[in-house]
N, CA, C and O atoms as a GROMACS GRO file, in nm:
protein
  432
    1UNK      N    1   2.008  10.966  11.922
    1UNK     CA    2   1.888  11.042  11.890
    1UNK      C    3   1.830  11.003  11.755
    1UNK      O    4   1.711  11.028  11.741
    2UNK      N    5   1.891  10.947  11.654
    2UNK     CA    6   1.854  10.889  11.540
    2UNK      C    7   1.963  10.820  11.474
    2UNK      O    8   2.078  10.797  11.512
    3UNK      N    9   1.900  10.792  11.364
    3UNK     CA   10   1.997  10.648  11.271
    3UNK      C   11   2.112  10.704  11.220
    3UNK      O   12   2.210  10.635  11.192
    4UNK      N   13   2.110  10.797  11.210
    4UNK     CA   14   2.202  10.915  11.059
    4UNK      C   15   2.219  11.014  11.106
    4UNK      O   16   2.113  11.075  11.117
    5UNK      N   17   2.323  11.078  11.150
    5UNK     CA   18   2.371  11.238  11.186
    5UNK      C   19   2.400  11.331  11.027
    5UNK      O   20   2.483  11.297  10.942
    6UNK      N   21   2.328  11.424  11.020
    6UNK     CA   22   2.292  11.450  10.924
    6UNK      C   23   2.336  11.651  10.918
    6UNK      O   24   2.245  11.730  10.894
    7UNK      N   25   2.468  11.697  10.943
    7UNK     CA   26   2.460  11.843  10.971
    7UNK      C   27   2.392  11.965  10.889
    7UNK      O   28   2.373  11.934  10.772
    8UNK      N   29   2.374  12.019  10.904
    8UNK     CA   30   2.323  12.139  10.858
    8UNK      C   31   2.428  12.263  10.854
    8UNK      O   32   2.392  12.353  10.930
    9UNK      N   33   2.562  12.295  10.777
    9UNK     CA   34   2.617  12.379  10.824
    9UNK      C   35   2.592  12.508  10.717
    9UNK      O   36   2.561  12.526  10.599
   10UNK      N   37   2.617  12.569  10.811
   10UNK     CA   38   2.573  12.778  10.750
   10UNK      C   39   2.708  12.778  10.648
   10UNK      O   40   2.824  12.757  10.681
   11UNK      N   41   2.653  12.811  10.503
   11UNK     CA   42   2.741  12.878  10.453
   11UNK      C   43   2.816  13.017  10.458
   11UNK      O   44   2.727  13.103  10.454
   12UNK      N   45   2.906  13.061  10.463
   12UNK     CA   46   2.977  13.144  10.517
   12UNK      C   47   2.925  13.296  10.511
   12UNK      O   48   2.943  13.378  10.601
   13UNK      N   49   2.841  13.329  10.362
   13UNK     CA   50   2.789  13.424  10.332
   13UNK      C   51   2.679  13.473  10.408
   13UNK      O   52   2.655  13.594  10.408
   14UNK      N   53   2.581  13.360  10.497
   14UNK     CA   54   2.480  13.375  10.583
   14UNK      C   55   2.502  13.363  10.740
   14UNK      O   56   2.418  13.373  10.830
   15UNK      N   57   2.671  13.334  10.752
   15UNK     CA   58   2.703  13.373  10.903
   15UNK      C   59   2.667  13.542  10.944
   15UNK      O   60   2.692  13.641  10.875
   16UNK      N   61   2.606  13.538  11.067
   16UNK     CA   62   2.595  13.680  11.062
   16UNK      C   63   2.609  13.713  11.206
   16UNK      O   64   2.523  13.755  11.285
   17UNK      N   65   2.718  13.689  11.222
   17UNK     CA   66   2.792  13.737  11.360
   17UNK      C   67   2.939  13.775  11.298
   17UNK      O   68   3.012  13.736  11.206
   18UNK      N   69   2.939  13.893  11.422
   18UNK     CA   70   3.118  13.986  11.372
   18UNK      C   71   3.207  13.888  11.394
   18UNK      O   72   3.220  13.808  11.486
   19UNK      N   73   3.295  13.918  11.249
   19UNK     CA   74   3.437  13.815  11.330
   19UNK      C   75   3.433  13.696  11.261
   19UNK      O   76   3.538  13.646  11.224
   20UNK      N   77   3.308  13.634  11.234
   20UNK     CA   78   3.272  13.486  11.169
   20UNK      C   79   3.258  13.515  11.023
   20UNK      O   80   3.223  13.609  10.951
   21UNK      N   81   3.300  13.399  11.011
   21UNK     CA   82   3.336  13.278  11.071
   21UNK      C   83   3.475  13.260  11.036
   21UNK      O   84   3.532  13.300  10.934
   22UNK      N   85   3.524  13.191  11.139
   22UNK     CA   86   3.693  13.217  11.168
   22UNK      C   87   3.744  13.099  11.112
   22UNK      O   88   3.866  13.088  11.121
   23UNK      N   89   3.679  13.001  11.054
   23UNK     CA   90   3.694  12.867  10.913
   23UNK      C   91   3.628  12.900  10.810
   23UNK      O   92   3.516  12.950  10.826
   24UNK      N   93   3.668  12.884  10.708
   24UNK     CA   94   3.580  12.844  10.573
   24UNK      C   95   3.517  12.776  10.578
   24UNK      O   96   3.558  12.674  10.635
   25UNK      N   97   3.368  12.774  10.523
   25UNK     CA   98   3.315  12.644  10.477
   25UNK      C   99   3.363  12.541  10.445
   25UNK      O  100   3.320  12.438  10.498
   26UNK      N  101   3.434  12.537  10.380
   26UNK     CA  102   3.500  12.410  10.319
   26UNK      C  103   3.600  12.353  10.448
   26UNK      O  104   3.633  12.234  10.445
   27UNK      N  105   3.647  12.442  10.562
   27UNK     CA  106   3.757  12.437  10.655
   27UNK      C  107   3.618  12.363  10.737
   27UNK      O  108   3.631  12.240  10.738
   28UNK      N  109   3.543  12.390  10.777
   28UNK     CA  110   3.447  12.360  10.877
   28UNK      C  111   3.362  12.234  10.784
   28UNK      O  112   3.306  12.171  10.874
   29UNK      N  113   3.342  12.198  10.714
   29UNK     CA  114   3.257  12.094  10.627
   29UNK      C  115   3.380  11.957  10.629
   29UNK      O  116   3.348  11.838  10.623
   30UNK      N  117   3.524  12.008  10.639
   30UNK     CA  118   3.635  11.854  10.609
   30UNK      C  119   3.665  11.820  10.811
   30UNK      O  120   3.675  11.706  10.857
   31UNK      N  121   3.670  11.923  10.877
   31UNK     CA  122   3.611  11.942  11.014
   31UNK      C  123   3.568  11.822  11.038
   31UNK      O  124   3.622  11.717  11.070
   32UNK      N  125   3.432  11.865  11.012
   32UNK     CA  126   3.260  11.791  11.056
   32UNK      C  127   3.294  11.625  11.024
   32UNK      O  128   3.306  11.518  11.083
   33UNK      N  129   3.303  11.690  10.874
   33UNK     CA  130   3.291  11.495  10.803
   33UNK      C  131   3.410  11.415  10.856
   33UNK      O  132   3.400  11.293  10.836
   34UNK      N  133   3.505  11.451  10.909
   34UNK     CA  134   3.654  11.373  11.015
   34UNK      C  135   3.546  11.331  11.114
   34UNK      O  136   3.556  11.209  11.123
   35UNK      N  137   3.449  11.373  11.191
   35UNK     CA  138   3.457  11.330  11.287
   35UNK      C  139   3.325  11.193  11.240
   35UNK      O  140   3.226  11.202  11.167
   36UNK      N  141   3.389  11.053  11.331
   36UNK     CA  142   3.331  10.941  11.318
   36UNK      C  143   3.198  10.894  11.337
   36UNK      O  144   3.162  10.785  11.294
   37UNK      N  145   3.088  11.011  11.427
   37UNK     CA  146   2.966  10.993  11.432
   37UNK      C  147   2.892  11.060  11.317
   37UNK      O  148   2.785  11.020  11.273
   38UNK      N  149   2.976  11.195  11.261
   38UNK     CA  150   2.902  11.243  11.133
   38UNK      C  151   2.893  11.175  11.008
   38UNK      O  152   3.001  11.145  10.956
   39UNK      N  153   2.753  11.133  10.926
   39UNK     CA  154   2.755  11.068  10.855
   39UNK      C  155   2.755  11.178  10.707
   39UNK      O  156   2.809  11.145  10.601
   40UNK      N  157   2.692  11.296  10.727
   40UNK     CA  158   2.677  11.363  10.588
   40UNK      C  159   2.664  11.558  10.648
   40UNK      O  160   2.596  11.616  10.733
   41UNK      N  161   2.744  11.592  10.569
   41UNK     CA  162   2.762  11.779  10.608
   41UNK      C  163   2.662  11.847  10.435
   41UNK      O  164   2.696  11.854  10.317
   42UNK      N  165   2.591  11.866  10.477
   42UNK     CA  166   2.513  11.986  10.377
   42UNK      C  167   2.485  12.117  10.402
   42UNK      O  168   2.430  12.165  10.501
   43UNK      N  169   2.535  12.180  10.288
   43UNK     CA  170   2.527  12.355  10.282
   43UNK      C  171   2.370  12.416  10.341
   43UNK      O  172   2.255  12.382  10.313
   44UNK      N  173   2.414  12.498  10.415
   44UNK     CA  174   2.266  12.533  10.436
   44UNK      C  175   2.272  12.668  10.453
   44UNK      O  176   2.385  12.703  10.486
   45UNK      N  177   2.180  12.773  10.441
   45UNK     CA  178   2.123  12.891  10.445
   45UNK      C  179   2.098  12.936  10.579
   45UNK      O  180   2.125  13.053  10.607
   46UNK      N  181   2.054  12.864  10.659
   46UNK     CA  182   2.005  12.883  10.780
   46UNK      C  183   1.929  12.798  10.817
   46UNK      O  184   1.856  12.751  10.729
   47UNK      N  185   1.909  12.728  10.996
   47UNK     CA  186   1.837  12.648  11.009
   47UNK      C  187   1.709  12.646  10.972
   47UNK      O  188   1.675  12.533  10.936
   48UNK      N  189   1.610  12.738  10.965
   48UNK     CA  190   1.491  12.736  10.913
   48UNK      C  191   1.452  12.676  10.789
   48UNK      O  192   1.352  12.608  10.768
   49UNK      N  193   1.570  12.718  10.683
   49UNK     CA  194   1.535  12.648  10.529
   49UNK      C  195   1.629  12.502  10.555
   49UNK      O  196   1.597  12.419  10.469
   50UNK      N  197   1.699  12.466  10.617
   50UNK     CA  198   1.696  12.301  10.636
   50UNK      C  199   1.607  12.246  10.686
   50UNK      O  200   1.568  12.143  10.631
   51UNK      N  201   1.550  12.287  10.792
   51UNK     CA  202   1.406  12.225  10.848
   51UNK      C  203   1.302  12.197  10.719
   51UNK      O  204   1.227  12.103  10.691
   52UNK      N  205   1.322  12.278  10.680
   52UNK     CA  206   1.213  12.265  10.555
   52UNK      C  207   1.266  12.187  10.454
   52UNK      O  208   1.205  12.090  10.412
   53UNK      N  209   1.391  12.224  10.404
   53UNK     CA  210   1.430  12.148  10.258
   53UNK      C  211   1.439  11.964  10.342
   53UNK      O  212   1.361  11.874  10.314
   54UNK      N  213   1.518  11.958  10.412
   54UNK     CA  214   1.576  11.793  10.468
   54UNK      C  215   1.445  11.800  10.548
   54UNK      O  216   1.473  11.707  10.624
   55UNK      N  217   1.363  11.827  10.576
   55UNK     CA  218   1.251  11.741  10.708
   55UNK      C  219   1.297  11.646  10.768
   55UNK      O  220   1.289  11.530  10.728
   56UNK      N  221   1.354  11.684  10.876
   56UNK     CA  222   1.452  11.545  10.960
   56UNK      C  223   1.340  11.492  11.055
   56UNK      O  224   1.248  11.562  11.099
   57UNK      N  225   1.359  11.361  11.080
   57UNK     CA  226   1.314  11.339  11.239
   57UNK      C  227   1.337  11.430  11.366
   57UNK      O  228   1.246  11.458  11.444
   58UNK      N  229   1.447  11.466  11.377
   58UNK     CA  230   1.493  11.506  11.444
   58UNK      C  231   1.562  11.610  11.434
   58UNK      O  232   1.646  11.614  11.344
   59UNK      N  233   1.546  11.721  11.520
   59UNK     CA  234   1.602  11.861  11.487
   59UNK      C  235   1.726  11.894  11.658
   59UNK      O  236   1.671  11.896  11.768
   60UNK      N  237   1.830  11.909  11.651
   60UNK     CA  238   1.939  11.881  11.756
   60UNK      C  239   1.990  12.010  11.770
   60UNK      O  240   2.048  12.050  11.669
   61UNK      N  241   1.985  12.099  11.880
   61UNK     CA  242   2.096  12.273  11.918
   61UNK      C  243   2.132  12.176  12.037
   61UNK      O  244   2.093  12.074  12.094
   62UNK      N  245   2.254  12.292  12.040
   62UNK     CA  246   2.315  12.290  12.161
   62UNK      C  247   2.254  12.284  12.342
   62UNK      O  248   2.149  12.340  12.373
   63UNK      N  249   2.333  12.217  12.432
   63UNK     CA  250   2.218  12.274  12.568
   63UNK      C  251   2.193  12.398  12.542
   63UNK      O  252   2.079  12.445  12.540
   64UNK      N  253   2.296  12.463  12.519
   64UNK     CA  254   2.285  12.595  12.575
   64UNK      C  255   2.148  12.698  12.512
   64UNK      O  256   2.101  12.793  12.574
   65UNK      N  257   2.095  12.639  12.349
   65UNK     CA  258   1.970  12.678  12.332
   65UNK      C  259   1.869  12.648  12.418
   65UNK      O  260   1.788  12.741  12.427
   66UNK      N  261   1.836  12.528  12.500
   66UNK     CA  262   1.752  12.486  12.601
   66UNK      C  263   1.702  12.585  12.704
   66UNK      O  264   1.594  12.606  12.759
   67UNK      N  265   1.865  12.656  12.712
   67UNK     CA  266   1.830  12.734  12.832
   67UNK      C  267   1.823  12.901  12.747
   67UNK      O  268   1.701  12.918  12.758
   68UNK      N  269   1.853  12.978  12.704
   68UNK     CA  270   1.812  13.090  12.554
   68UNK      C  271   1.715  13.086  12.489
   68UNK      O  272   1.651  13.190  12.472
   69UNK      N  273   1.672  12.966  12.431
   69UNK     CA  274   1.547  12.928  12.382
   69UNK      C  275   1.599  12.928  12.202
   69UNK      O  276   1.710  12.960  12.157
   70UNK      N  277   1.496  12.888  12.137
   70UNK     CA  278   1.538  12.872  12.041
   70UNK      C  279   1.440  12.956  11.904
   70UNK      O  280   1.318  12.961  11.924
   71UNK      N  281   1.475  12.998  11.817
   71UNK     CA  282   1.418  13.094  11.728
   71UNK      C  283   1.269  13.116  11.740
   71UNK      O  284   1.216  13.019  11.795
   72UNK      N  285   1.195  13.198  11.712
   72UNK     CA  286   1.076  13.124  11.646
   72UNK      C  287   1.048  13.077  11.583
   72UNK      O  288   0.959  12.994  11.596
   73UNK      N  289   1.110  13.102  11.474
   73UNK     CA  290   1.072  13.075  11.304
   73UNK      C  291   1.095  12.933  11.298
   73UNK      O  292   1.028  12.862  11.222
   74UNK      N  293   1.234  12.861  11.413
   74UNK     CA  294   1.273  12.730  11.417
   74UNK      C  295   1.142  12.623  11.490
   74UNK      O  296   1.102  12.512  11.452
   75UNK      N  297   1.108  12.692  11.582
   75UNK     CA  298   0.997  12.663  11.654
   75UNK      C  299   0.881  12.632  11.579
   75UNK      O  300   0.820  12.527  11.596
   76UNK      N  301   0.837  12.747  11.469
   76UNK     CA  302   0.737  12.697  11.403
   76UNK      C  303   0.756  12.578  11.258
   76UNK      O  304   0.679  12.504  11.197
   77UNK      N  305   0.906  12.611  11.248
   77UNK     CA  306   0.924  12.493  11.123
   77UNK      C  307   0.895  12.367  11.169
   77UNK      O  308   0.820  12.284  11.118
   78UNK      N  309   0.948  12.361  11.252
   78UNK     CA  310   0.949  12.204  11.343
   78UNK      C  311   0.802  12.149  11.341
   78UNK      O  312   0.762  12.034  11.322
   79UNK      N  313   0.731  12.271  11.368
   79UNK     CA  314   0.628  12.201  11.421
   79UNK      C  315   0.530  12.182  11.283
   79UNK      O  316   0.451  12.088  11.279
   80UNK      N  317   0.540  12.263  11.191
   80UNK     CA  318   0.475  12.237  11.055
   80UNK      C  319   0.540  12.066  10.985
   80UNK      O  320   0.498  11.966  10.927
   81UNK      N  321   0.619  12.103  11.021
   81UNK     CA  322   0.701  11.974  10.930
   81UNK      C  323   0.726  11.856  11.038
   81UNK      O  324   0.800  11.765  11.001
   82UNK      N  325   0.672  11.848  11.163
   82UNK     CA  326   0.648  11.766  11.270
   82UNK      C  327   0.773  11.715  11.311
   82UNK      O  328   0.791  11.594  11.295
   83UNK      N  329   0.851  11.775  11.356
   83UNK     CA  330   1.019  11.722  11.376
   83UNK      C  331   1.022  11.767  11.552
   83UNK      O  332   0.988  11.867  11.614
   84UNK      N  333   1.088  11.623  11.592
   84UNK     CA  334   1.107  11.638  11.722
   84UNK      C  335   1.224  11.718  11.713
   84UNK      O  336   1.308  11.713  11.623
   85UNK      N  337   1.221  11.843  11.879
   85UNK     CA  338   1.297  11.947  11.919
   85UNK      C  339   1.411  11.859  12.045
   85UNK      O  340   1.395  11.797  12.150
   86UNK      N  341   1.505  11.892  11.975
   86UNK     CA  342   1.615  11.808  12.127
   86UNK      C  343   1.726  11.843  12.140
   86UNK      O  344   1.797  11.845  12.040
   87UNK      N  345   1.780  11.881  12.264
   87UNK     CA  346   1.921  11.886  12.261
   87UNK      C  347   2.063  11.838  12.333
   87UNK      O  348   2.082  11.785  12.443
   88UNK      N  349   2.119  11.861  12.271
   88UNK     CA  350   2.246  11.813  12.338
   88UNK      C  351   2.241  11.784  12.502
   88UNK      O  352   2.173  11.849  12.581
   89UNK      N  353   2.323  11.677  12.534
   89UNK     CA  354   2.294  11.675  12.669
   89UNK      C  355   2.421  11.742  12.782
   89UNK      O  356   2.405  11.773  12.900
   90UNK      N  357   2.546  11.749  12.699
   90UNK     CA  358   2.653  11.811  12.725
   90UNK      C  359   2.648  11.966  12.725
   90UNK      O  360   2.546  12.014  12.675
   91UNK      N  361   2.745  12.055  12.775
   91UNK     CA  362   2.729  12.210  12.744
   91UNK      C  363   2.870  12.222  12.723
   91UNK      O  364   2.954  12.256  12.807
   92UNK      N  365   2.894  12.182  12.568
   92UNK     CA  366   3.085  12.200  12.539
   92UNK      C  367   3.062  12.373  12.536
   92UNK      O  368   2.960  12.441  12.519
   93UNK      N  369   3.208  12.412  12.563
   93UNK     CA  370   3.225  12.556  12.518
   93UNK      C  371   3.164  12.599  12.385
   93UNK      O  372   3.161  12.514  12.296
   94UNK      N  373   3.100  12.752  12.354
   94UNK     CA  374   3.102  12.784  12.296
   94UNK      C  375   3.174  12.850  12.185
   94UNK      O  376   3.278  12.905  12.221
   95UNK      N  377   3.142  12.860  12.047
   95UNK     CA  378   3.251  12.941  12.006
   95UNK      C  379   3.253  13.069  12.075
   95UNK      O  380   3.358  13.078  12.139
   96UNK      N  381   3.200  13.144  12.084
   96UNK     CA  382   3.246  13.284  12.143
   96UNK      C  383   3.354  13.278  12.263
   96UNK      O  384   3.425  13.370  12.301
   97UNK      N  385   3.348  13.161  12.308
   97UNK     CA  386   3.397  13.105  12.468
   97UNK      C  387   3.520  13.084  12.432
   97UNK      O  388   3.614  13.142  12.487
   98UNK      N  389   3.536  12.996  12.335
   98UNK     CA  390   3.643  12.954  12.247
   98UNK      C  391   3.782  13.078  12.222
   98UNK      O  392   3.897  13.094  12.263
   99UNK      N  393   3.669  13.161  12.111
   99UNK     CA  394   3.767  13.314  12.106
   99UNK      C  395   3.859  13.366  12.192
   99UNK      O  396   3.979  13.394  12.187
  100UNK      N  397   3.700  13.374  12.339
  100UNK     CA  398   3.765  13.456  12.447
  100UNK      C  399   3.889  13.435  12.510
  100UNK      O  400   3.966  13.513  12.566
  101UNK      N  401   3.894  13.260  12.479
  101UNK     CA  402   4.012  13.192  12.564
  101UNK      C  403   4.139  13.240  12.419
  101UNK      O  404   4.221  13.328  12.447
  102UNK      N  405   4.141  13.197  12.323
  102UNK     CA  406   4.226  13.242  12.278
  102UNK      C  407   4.258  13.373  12.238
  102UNK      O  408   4.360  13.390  12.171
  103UNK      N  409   4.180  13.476  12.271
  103UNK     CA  410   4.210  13.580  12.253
  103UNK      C  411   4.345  13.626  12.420
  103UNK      O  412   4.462  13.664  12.429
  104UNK      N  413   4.255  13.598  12.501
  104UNK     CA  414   4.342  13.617  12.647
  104UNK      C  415   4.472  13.551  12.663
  104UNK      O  416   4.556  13.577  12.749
  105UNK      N  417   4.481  13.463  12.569
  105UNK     CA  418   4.612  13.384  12.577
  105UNK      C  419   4.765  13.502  12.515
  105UNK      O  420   4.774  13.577  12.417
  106UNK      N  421   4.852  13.473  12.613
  106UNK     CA  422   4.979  13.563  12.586
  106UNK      C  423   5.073  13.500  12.477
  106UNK      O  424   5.142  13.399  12.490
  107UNK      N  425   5.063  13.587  12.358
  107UNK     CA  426   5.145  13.531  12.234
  107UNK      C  427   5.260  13.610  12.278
  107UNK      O  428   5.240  13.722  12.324
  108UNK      N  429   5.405  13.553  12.266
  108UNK     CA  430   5.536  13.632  12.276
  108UNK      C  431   5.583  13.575  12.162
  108UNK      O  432   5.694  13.604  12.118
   0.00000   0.00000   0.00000
């Protein structure tokens, strides 16, 4: 999808779902940068103020936004700052999906 994989990850203080985030920033940022297609992990606030601060070519969610849809506010950044909308072509588990499985799992 472009030259440079470039993440955007939520600092921990602006996760805002119960329960989260179940890594640290710093746990989820040494994560990201292990893996061999990521080239650079930056702190971010929320996708809206990366759209704006980095103006990427390219702006990347999950399938599963495709089919949910995706913010407005993301919707209109994109389109002020002219960034193609695209996503994943896979549908890996989600985290919540993630939980569920390890929550159901029998610890003895």
């Amino acid at each position: 999808m472009g030259d440079k994989l470039v993440v955007a990850l939520t600092l921990d203080e602006f996760v805002n779902k119960p329960g989260r985030p179940i890594f640290t920033w710093e746990e989820r940022f040494l994560m990201l940068l292990a893996l061999r297609c990521v080239d650079e992990v930056s702190a971010a606030k929320n996708s809206v103020d990366a759209i704006y601060s980095w103006k990427p070519a390219v702006f990347v969610k999950g399938s599963d936004y495709a089919e949910k849809g995706l913010l407005p506010a993301e919707v209109k950044a994109c389109k002020e700052v002219g960034v193609q909308i695209r996503f994943t072509k896979e549908h890996p588990p989600t985290t919540s999906a993630l939980i569920a499985r390890i929550k159901a799992c029998a610890f003895v």
